[in-house]
C-alpha positions as CSV (number, residue, x, y, z in Angstrom):
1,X,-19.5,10.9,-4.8
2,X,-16.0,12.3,-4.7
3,X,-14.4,9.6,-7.5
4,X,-10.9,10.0,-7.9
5,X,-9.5,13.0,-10.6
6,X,-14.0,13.7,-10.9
7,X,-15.7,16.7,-10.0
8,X,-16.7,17.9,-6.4
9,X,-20.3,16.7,-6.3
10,X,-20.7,14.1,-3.5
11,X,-23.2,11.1,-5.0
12,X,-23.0,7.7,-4.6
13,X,-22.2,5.3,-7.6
14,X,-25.0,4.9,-9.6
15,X,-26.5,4.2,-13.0
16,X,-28.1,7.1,-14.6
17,X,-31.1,7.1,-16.1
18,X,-29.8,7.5,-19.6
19,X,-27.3,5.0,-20.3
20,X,-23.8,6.5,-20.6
21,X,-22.3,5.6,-24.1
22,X,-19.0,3.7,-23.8
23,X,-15.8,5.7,-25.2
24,X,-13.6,2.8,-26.5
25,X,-10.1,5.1,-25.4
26,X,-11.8,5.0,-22.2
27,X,-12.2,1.8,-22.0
28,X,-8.8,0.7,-22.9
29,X,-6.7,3.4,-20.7
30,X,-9.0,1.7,-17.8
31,X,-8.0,-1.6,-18.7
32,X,-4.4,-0.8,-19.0
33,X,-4.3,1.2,-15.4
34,X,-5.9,-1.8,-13.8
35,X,-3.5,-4.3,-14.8
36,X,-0.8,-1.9,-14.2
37,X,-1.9,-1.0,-10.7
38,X,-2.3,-4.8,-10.2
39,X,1.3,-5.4,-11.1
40,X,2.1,-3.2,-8.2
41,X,1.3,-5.8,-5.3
42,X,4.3,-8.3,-6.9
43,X,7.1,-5.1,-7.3
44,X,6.0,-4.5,-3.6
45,X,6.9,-8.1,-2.8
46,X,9.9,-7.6,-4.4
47,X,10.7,-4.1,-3.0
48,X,10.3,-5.9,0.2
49,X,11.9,-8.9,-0.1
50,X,15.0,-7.7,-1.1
51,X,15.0,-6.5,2.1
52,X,14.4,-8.8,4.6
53,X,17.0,-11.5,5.3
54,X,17.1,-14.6,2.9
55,X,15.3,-16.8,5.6
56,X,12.4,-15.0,4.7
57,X,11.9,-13.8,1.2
58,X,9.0,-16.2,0.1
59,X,7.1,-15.7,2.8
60,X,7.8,-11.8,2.5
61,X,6.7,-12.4,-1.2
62,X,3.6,-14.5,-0.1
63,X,2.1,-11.4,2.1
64,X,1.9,-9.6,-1.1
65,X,1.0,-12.3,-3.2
66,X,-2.0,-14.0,-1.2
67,X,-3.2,-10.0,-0.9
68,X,-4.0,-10.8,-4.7
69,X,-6.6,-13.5,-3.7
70,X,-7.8,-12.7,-0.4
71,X,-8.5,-9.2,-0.6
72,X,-9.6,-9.7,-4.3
73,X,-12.6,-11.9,-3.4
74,X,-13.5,-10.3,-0.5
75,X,-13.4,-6.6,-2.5
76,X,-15.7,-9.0,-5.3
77,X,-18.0,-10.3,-2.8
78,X,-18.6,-7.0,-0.6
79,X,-15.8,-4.4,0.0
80,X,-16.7,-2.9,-3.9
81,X,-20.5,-2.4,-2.4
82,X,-19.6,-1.1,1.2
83,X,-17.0,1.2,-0.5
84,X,-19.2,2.7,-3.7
85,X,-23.3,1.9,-3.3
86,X,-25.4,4.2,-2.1
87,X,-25.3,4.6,1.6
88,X,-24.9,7.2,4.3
89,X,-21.7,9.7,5.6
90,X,-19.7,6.6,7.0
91,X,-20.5,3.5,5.2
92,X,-22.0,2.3,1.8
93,X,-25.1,-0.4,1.3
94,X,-25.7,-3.7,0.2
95,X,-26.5,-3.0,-3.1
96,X,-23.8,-4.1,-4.9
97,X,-22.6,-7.4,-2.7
98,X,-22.0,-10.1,-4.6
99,X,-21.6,-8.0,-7.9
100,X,-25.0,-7.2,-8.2
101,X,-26.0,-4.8,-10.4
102,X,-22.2,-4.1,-11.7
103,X,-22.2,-4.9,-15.5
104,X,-21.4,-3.5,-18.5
105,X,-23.1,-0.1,-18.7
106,X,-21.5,2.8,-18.1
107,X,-22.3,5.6,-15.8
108,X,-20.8,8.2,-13.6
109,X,-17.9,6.3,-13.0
110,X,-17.4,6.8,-16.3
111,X,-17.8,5.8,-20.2
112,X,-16.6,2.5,-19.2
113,X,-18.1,-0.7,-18.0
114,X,-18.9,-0.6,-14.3
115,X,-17.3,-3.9,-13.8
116,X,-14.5,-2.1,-14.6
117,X,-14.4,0.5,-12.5
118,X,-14.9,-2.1,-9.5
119,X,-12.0,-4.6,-10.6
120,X,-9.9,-0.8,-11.1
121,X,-10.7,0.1,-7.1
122,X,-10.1,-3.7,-6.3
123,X,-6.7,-3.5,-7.1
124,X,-6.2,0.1,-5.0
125,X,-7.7,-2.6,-2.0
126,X,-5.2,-5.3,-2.5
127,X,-2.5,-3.3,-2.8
128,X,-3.1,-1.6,0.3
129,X,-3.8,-4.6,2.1
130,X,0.1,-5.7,1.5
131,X,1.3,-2.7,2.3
132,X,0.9,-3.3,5.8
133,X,2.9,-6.3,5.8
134,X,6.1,-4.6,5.7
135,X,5.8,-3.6,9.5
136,X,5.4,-7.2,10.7
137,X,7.5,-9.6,7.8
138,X,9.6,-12.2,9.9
139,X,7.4,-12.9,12.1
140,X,3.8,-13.0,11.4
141,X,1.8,-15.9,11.3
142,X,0.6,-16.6,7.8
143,X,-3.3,-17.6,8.9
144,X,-3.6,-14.7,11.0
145,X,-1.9,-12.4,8.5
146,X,-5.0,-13.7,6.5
147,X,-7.7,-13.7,8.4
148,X,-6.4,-9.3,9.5
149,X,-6.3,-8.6,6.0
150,X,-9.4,-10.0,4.7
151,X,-11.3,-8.4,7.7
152,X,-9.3,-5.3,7.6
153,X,-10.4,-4.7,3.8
154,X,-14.2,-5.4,4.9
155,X,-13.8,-2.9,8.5
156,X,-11.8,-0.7,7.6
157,X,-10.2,-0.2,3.9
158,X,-14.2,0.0,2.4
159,X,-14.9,2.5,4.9
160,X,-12.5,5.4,4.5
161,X,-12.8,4.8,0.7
162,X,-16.5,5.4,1.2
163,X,-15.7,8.6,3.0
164,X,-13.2,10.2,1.0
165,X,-14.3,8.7,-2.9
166,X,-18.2,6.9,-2.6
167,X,-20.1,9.9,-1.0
168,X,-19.2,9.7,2.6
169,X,-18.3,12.5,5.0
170,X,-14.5,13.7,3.9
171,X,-15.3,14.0,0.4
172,X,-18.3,16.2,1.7
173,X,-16.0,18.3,3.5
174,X,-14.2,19.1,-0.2
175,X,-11.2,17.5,0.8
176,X,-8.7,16.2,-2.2
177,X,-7.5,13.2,-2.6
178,X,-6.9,12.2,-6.3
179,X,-5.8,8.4,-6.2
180,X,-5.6,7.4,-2.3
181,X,-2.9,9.6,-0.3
182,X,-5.5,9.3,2.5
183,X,-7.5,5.9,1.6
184,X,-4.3,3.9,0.6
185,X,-1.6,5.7,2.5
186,X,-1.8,7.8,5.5
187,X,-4.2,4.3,6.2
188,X,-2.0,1.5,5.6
189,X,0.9,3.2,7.2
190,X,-1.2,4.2,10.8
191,X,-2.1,0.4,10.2
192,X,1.2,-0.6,10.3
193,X,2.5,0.7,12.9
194,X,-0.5,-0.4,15.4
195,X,0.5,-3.9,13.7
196,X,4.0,-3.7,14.6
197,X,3.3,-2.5,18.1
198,X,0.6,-5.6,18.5
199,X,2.6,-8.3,17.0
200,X,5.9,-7.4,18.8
201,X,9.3,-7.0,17.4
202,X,12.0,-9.6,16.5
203,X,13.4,-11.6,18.3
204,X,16.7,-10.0,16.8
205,X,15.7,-6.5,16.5
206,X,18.1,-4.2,18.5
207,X,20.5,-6.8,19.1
208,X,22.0,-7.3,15.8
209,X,22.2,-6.0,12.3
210,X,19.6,-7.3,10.6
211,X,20.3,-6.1,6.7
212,X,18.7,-6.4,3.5
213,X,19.6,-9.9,1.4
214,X,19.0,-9.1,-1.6
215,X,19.2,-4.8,-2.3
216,X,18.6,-5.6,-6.0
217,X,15.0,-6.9,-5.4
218,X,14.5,-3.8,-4.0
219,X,15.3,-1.7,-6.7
220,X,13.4,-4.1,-9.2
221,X,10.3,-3.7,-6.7
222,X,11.0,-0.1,-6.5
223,X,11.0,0.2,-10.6
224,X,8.1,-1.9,-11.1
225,X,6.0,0.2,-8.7
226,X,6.9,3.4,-10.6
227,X,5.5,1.6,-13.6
228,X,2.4,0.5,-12.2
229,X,2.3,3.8,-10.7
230,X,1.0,5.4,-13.7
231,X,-1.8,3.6,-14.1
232,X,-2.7,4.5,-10.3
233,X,-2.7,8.2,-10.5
234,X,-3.7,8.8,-14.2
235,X,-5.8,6.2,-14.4
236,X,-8.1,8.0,-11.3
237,X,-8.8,10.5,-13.9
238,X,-11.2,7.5,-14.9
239,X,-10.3,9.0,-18.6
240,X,-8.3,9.1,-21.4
241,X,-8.4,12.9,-20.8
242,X,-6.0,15.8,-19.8
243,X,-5.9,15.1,-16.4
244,X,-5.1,11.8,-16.9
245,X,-2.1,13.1,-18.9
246,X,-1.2,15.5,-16.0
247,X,-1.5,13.0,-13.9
248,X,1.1,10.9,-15.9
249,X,3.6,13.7,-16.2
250,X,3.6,14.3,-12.5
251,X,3.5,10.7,-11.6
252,X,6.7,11.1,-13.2
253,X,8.9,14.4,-12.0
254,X,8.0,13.8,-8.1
255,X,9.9,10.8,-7.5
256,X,12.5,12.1,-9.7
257,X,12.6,15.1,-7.5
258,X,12.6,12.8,-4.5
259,X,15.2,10.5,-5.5
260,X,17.4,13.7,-6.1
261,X,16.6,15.5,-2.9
262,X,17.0,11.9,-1.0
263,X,20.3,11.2,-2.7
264,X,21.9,14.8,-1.5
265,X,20.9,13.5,2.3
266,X,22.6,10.3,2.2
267,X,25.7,12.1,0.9
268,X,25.6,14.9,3.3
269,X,25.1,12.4,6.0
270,X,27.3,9.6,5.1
271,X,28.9,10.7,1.8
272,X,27.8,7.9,0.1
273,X,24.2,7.6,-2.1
274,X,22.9,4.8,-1.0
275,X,20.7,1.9,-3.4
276,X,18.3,1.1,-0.1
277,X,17.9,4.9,0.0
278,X,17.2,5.1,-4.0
279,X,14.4,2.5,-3.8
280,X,12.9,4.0,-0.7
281,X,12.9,7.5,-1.9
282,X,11.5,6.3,-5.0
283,X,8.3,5.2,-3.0
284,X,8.2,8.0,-0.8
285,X,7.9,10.2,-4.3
286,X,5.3,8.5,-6.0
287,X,3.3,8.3,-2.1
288,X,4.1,11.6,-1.9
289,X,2.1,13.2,-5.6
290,X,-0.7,10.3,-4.9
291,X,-3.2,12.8,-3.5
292,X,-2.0,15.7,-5.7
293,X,-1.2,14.4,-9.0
294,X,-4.2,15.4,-11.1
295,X,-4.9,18.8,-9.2
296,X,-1.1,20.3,-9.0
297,X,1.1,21.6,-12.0
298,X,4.1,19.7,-13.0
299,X,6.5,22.3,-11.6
300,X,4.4,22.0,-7.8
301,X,4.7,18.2,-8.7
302,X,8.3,18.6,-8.4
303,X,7.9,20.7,-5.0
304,X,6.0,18.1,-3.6
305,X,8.8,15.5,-4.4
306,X,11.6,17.3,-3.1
307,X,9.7,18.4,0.2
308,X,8.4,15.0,1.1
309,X,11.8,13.4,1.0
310,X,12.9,15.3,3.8
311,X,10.0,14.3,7.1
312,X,10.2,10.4,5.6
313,X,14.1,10.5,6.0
314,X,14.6,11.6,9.7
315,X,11.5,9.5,10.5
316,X,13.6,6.5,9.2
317,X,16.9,7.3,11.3
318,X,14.6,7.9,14.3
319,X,12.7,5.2,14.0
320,X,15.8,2.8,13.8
321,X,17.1,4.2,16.8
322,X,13.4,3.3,18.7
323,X,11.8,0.3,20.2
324,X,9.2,0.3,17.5
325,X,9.8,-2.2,15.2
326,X,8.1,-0.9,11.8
327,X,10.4,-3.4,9.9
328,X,10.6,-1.9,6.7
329,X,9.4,1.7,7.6
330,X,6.1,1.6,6.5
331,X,5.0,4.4,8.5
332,X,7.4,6.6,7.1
333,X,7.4,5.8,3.4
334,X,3.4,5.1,3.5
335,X,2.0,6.8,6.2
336,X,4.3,10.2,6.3
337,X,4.6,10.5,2.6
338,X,0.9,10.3,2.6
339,X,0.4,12.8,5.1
340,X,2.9,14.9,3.6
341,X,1.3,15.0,0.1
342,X,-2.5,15.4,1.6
343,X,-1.4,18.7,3.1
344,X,1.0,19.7,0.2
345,X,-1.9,19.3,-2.1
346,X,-3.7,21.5,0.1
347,X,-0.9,24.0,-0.9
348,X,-0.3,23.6,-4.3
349,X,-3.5,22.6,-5.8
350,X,-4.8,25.3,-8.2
351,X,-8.6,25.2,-9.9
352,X,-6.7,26.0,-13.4
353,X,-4.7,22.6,-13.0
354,X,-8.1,20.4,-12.6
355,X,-8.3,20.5,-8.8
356,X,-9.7,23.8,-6.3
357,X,-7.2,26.2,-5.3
358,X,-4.8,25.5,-2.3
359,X,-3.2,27.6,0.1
360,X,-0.7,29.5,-2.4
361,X,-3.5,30.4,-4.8
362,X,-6.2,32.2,-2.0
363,X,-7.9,29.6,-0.6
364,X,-5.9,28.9,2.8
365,X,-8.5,26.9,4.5
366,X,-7.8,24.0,1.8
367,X,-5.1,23.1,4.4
368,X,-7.3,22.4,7.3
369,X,-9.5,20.4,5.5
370,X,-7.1,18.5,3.9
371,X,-5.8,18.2,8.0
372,X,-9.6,17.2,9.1
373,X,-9.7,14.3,6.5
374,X,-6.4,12.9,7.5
375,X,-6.6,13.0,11.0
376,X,-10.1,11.2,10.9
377,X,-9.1,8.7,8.4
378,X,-5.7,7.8,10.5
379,X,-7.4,7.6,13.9
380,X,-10.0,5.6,12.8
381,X,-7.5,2.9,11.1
382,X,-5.6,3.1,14.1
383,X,-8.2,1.6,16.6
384,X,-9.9,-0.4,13.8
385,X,-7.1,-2.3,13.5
386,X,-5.9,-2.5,16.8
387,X,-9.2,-4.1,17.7
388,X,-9.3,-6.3,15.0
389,X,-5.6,-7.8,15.9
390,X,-6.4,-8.0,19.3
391,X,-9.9,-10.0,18.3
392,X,-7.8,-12.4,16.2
393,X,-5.1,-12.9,18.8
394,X,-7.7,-13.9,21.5
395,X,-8.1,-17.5,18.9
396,X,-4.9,-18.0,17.8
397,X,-1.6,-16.5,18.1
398,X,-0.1,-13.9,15.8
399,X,3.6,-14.7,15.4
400,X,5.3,-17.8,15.8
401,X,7.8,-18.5,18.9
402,X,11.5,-17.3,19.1
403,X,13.0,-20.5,17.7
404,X,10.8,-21.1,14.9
405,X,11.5,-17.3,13.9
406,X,15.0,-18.3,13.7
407,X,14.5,-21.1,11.9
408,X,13.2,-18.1,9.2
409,X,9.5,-18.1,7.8
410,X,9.8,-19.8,4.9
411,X,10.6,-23.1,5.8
412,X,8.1,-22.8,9.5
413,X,5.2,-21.8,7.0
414,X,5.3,-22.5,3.6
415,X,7.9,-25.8,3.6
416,X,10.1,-24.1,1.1
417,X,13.4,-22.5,0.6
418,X,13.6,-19.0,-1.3
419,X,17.3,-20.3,-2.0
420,X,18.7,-24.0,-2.7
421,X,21.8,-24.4,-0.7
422,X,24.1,-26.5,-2.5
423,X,23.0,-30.0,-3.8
424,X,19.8,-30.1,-1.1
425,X,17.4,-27.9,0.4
426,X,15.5,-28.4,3.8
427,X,12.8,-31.2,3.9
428,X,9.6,-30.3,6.0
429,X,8.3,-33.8,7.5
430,X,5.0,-34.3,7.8
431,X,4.8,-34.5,11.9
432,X,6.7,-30.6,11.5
433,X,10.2,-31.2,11.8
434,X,12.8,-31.0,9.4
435,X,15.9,-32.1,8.2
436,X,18.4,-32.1,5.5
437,X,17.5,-33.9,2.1
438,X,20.7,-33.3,0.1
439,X,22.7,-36.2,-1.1
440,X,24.8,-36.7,2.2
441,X,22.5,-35.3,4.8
442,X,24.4,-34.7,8.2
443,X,20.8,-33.8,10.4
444,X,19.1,-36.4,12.0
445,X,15.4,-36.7,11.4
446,X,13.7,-34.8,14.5
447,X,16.8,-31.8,15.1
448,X,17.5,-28.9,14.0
449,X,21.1,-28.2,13.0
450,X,22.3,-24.9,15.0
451,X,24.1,-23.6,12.8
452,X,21.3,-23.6,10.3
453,X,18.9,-22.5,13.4
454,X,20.9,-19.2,13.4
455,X,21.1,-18.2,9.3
């Protein structure tokens, strides 16, 4: 198996006949990267909620946080086994469903309990589960939302993890991926925008501005998922090791190198550096040195950065200008900065610096394999998921209709307000219509105020 920041050897996750003894800085660095990687699914409600409109920031914030329990259980109950037990080139066994067989022993995962190691992967699952909310916020139904992620994880996330990290047929091939710019990225983002294409735009899309509430959240999402970040890359050395250091220190300088290179675009384009353009090039960054941050050296760390910011960017003014309604650029911060950093690791990546050598250093046919792995893993999410949305939408509808949209998401499906307006906020009846519950309300039971209908 091809573990992330491990060795080359494709095996499937296994105990070893001789028990491996558990290294207690081992143990603890794991423990810390998983909570940290786990903190990441909040920030990214919070780097998306600040911008969408207020209408709908707790339901933005609920597509991240119900990723927490949904694709948690279903990881628990079988994604960890189809993903990591012994199995064939596309998909892993049965082995460890229902946590069987995952305890406390260590192995070649690493001197660290195995349950470990599954609840560290879980939170790589959850995390991309939500990041393919971004291209359908505002209008998703919250049940189907659901029921795609929880089956998406099973069909589709434990796959191409199998492939690229559990033994399967791209980490045969030799391709690099250290912590899931293929599994987590270049997949959530080809997700995305089959989503957004399936699901439809808004109802306001293209016919008004429809601008971020709330561009604080956004940076607070943004810094929190630079924190987390660390424990994402440098803990996929699966050590308290050099690597894991390395990846640390690059986890670091690309964004920075990013943020910089991202900053001198908005000001040659518009003269001003923009705060929606910080947060985003943030992201793209840290996307960006996922699949190259424990094989690259910190000064090709900082190449990757700067290079990356420049494909996401255009892809972002393009895209606005289109009929695809990615809504927050998923595809572009995910799914290009992904792609971007696969191949860019095929360039920089050197033997010396704990990976094999890329392109620059002799070996140019790292490119095309690093090509091979992305263009199977992205075509494969593509129709995955378009088949699973269009499964789901033959039961029940995906979005809800025009004037309900308007109405925003949080009050249609979760009965609450993400801000109190004035004395009173808006009370959800129990047949499903609404109306106002301040102190001198001015709705009558059964209507919708229009002015309210529009916000």
């Amino acid at each position: 198996m091809i573990l992330p920041g491990s060795s080359f050897l494709a095996v499937a996750v296994v105990a070893l006949q001789a028990p491996v003894e558990l290294v207690g800085a081992d143990t603890a660095w794991m423990l810390m990267s998983t909570a940290l990687v786990l903190l990441m699914t909040p920030a990214l409600g919070f780097f998306y909620g600040g911008l969408v409109r207020s209408k709908n920031i707790l339901n933005t914030l609920m597509m991240s946080v119900a990723s927490l329990g949904v694709t948690g259980v279903v990881w628990a109950l079988i994604g960890y086994s189809l993903a990591f037990s012994a199995g064939n080139a596309m998909i892993g066994g049965l082995d460890y469903a229902f946590l069987r067989g995952v305890g406390l022993e260590g192995g070649d995962w690493g001197a660290y309990p195995h349950l470990l190691f599954m609840a560290f992967q879980g939170t790589f699952a959850i995390i991309t589960a939500a990041l393919i909310s971004g291209a359908v916020v505002e209008r998703m139904r919250f049940g189907p939302y659901l029921t795609f992620i929880a089956l998406w994880t099973i069909v589709v996330y434990a796959p191409i993890a199998h492939w690229v990290w559990g033994g399967g047929w791209i980490g045969a091939l030799g391709a690099l991926d250290f912590a899931g710019g293929t599994v987590v990225h270049v997949n959530a983002g080809v997700a995305a925008v089959v989503a957004a294409v399936l699901v439809g735009s808004r109802k306001d899309y293209g016919r008004q501005a429809l601008l971020p509430h709330n561009v604080t959240y956004a940076l607070l999402g943004a810094g929190l998922l630079w924190f987390g970040w660390f424990g994402f890359n440098g803990g996929s050395a699966l050590a308290a090791n050099e690597i894991a250091a390395l990846a640390f220190v690059n986890t670091m300088l690309a964004p920075a190198a990013t943020l910089v290179a991202w900053m001198l675009l908005d000001s040659l384009r518009s003269k001003k550096a923009t705060a929606v353009g910080a947060a985003t090039a943030i992201v793209v960054g840290l996307v960006a040195i996922t699949p190259a941050a424990g094989f690259v050296s910190p000064l090709s760390a900082l190449a990757v950065g700067a290079i990356a910011a420049f494909p996401s960017y255009y892809i972002i003014l393009l895209r606005s200008r289109s009929r695809l309604d990615d809504s927050l650029d998923v595809f572009a911060a995910h799914g290009m900065g992904g792609l971007v950093g696969a191949l860019l690791t095929g360039v920089f990546a050197q033997a010396v610096w704990g990976g094999t050598d890329g392109l620059l250093f002799g070996a140019p046919q790292a490119v095309l394999t690093q090509a091979i792995a992305i263009l199977g893993a992205g075509i494969y999410s593509g129709i995955a998921t378009f088949v699973l949305l269009k499964l789901i939408s033959l039961v029940t509808p995906l979005r809800k209709a025009a004037r309900e949209e308007g109405i925003g998401m949080d009050v249609v499906l979760h009965g609450e307000e993400g801000y109190a307006r004035g004395e009173g906020a808006v009370l959800v009846l129990a047949d499903g219509f609404f109306s106002d519950s301040g102190p001198n309300p001015t709705v009558p039971v059964g209507r919708i105020d229009t002015a309210k209908e529009a916000v």
